[in-house]
C-alpha positions, 0 to 999 in steps of 0.5 A: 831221589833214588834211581829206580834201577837200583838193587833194592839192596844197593847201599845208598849214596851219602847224599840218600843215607842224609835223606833216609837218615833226616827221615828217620829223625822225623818220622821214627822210622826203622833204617834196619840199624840199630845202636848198641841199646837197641835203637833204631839207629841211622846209616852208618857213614862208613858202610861203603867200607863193610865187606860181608863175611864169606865163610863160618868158622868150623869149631866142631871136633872130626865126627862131632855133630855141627849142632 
């Protein structure tokens, strides 16, 4: 099972992401994705390869008020 020194927030392995996903299937459950209908969805195989997005594009006009 999962080691309970782990990050709440740490992506789980494949091996975790095959349970929780088996789960999901069972139980209905909410992974927290969802496919493009809007489904509840299982991990994504390739989420080791996401990296998050550091900056916010800045498209407002010198003196124009951000909102």
């Amino acid at each position: 099972m999962t080691d309970p020194a782990r990050h709440h927030d740490a992506i789980p392995t494949p091996a975790e992401r095959a349970m929780l996903n088996a789960a999901l299937l069972a139980t209905g459950a909410d992974s927290g994705f969802w496919d493009e209908h809007g489904r509840p969805a299982p991990w994504p195989d390739d989420i080791e390869e996401w990296r998050p997005v550091t900056s916010e594009t800045n498209d407002s006009q010198p003196g124009e008020q951000p909102f």
